[in-house]
TORKOL-4160 file (C-alpha; in steps of 0.2 Angstrom, whole numbers, padded with zeros to 4 digits, m for minus):
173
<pt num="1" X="0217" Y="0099" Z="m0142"/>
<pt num="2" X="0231" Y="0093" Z="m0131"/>
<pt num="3" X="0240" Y="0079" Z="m0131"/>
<pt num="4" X="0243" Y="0064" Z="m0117"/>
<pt num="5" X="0253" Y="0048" Z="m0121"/>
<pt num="6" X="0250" Y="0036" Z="m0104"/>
<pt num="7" X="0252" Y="0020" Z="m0104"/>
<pt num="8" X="0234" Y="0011" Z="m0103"/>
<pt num="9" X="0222" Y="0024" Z="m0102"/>
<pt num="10" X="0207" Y="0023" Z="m0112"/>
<pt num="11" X="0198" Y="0039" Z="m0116"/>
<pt num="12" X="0188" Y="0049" Z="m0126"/>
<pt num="13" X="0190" Y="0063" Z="m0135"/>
<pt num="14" X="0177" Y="0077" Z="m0131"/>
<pt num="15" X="0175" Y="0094" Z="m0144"/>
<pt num="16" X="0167" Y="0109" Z="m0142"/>
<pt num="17" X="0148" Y="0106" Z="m0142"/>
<pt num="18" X="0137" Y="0105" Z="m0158"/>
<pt num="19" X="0125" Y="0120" Z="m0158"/>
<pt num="20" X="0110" Y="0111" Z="m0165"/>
<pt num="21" X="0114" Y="0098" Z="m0150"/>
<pt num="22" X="0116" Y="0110" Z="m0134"/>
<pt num="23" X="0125" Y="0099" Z="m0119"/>
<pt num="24" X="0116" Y="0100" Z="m0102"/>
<pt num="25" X="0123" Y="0096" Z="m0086"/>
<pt num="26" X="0120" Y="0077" Z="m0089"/>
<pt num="27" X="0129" Y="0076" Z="m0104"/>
<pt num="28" X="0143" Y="0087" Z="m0098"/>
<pt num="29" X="0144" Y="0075" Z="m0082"/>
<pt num="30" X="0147" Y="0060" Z="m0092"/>
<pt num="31" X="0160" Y="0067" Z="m0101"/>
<pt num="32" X="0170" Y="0072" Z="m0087"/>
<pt num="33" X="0169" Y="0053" Z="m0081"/>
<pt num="34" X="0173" Y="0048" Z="m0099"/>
<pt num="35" X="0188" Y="0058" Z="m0101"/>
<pt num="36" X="0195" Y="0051" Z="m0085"/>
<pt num="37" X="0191" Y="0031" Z="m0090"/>
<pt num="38" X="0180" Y="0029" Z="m0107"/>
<pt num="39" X="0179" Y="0009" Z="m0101"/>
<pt num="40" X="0170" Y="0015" Z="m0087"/>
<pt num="41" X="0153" Y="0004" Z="m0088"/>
<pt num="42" X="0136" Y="0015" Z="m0091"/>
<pt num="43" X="0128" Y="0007" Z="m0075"/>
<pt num="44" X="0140" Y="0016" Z="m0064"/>
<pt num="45" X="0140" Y="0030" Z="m0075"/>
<pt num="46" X="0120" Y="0031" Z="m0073"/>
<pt num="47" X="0123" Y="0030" Z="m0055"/>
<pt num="48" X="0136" Y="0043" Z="m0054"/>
<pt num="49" X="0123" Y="0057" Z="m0063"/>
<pt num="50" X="0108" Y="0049" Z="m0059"/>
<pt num="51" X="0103" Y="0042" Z="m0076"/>
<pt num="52" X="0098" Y="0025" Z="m0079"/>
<pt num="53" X="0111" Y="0015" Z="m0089"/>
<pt num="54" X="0098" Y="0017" Z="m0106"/>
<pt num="55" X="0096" Y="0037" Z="m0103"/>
<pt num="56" X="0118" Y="0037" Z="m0103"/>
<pt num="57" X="0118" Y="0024" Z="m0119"/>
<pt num="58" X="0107" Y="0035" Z="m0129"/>
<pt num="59" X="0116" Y="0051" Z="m0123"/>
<pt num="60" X="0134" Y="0045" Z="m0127"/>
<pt num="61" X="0127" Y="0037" Z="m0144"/>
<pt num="62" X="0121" Y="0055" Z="m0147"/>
<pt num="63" X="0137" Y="0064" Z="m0143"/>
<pt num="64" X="0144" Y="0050" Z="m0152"/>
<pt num="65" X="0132" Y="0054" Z="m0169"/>
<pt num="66" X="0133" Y="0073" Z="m0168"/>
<pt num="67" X="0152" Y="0074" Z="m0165"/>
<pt num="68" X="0157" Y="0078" Z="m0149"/>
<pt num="69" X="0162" Y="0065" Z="m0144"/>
<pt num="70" X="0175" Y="0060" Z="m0158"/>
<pt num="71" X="0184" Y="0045" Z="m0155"/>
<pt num="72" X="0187" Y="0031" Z="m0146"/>
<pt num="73" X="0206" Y="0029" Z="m0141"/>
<pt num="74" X="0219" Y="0019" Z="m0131"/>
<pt num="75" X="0232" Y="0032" Z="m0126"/>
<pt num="76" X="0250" Y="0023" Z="m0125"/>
<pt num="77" X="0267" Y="0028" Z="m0118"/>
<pt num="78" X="0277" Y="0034" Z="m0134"/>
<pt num="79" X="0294" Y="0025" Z="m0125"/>
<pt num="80" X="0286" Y="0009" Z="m0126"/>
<pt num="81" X="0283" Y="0008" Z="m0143"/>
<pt num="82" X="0301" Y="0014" Z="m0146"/>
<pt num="83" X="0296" Y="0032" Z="m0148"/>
<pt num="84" X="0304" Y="0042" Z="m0134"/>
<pt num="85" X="0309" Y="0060" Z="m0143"/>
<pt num="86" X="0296" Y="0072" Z="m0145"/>
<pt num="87" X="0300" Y="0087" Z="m0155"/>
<pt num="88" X="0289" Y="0103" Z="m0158"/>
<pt num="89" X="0293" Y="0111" Z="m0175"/>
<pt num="90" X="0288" Y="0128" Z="m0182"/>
<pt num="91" X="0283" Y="0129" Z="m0200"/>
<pt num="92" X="0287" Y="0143" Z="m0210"/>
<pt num="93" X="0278" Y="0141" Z="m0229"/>
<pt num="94" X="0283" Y="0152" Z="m0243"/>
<pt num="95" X="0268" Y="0155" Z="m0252"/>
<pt num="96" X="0251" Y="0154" Z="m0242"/>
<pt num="97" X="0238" Y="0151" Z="m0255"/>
<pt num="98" X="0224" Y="0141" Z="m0252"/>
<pt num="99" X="0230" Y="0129" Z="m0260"/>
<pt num="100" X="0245" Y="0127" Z="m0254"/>
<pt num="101" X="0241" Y="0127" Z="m0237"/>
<pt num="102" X="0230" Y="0114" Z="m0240"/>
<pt num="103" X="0246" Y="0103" Z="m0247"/>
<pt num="104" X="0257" Y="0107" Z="m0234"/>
<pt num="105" X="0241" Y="0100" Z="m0222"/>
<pt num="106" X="0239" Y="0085" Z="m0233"/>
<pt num="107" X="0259" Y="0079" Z="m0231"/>
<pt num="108" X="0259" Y="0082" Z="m0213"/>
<pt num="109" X="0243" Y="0073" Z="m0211"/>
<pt num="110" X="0250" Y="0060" Z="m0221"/>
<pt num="111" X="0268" Y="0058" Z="m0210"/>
<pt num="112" X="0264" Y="0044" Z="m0195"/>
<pt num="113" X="0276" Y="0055" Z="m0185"/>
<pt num="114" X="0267" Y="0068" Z="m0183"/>
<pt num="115" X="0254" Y="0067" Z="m0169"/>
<pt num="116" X="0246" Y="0085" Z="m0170"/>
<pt num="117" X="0246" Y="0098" Z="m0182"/>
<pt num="118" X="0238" Y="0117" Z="m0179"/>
<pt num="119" X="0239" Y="0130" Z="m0193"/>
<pt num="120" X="0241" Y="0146" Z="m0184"/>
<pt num="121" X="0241" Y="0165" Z="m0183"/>
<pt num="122" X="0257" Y="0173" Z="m0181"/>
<pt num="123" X="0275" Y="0174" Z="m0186"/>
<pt num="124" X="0275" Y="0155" Z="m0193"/>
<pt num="125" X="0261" Y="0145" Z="m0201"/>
<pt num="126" X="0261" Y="0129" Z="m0194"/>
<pt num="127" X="0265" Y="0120" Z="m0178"/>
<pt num="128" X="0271" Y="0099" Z="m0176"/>
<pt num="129" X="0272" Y="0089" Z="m0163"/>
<pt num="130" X="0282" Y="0077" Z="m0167"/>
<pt num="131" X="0285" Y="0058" Z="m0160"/>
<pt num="132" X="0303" Y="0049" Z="m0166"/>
<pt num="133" X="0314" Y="0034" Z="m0161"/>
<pt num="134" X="0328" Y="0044" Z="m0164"/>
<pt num="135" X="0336" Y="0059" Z="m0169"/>
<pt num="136" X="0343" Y="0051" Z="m0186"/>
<pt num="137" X="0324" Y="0047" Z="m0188"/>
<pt num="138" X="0320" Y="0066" Z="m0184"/>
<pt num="139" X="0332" Y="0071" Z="m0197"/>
<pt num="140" X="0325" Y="0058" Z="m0212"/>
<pt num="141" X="0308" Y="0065" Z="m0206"/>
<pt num="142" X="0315" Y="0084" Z="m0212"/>
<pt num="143" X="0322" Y="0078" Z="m0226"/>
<pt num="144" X="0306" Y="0071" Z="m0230"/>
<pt num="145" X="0294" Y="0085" Z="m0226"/>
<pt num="146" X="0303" Y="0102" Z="m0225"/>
<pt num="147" X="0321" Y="0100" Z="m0236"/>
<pt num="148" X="0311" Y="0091" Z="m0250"/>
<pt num="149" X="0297" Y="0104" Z="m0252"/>
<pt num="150" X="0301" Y="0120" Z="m0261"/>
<pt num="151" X="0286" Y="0129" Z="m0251"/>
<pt num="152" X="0295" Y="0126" Z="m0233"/>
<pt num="153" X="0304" Y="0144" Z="m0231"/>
<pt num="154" X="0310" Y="0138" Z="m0213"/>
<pt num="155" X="0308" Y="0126" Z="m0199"/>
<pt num="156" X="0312" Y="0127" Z="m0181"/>
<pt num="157" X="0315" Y="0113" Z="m0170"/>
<pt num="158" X="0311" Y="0113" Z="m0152"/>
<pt num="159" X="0315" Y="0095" Z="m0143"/>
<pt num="160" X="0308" Y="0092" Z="m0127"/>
<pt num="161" X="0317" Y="0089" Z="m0113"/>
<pt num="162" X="0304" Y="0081" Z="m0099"/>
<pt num="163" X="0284" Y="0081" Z="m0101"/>
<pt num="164" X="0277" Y="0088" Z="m0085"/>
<pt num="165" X="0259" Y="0088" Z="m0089"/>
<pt num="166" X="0249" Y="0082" Z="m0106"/>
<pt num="167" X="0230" Y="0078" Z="m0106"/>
<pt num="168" X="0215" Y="0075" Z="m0115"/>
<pt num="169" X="0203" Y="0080" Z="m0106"/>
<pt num="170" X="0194" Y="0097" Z="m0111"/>
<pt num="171" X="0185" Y="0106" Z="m0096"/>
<pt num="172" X="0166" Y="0102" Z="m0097"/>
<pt num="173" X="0160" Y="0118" Z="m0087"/>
């Protein structure tokens, strides 16, 4: 899943479909319109695809119900809520049971600054994306969830400079 921070834009967030609940082409055409405007009223939806505004209701509740479509969000320019740093961290664990992977995704669930977290394959074990107000906030935030934990063998820091493109929208075809 990718990330977009835009100021005002409503959308949903669409997931791979659910086997037991195969997408046809209607469903994969109002996802598309969703992705772009979610407030986008089911009449002009139905009108778009050629469904009556019921037939789009009960497809979206369905989507809804069977996890595609996951949430509901209002996705908001991180500068104006005084959060104008993002950062990308690499996490390096020192023991990768279960169990402490699991932990290590609990406490980065549980920090407000970070916005995604995927546990990889490859040289390190995690990857953060990171929002902050500041680079002393960045630095408490380490503090907090790398220097504190004795299962954190490293961290790498990658701040970004500009965003050139960030989205939500996964392709439907």
């Amino acid at each position: 899943m990718q990330v977009c921070f835009v100021a005002s834009l409503f959308c949903r967030i669409a997931v791979p479909e659910n086997p037991t609940h195969p997408l046809d082409a209607f469903d994969r055409a109002i996802l598309a319109i969703l992705q772009q405007d979610n407030t986008t009223p089911q009449r002009v939806i139905g009108e778009r695809v050629n469904l009556s505004a019921p037939a789009v209701q009960r497809r979206i509740r369905r989507m809804e119900q069977s996890g595609v479509i996951q949430a509901n969000v209002a996705i908001v320019d991180p500068t104006a809520l005084g959060h104008p740093i993002t950062i990308f961290v690499e996490v390096e664990l020192v023991s990768e049971t279960a169990g402490d992977i699991d932990e290590a995704k609990r406490r980065f669930l549980a920090a407000p600054e970070v916005q995604q977290c995927y546990y990889v394959t490859g040289d390190v074990d995690f990857m953060l994306v990171v929002l902050v107000p500041s680079m002393a906030a960045y630095e408490a935030l380490t503090r907090r969830l790398f220097f504190d934990n004795a299962n954190i063998r490293k961290f790498r820091t990658f701040v970004a400079m500009d965003r050139v493109k960030a989205g939500l929208a996964v392709p439907v075809t």
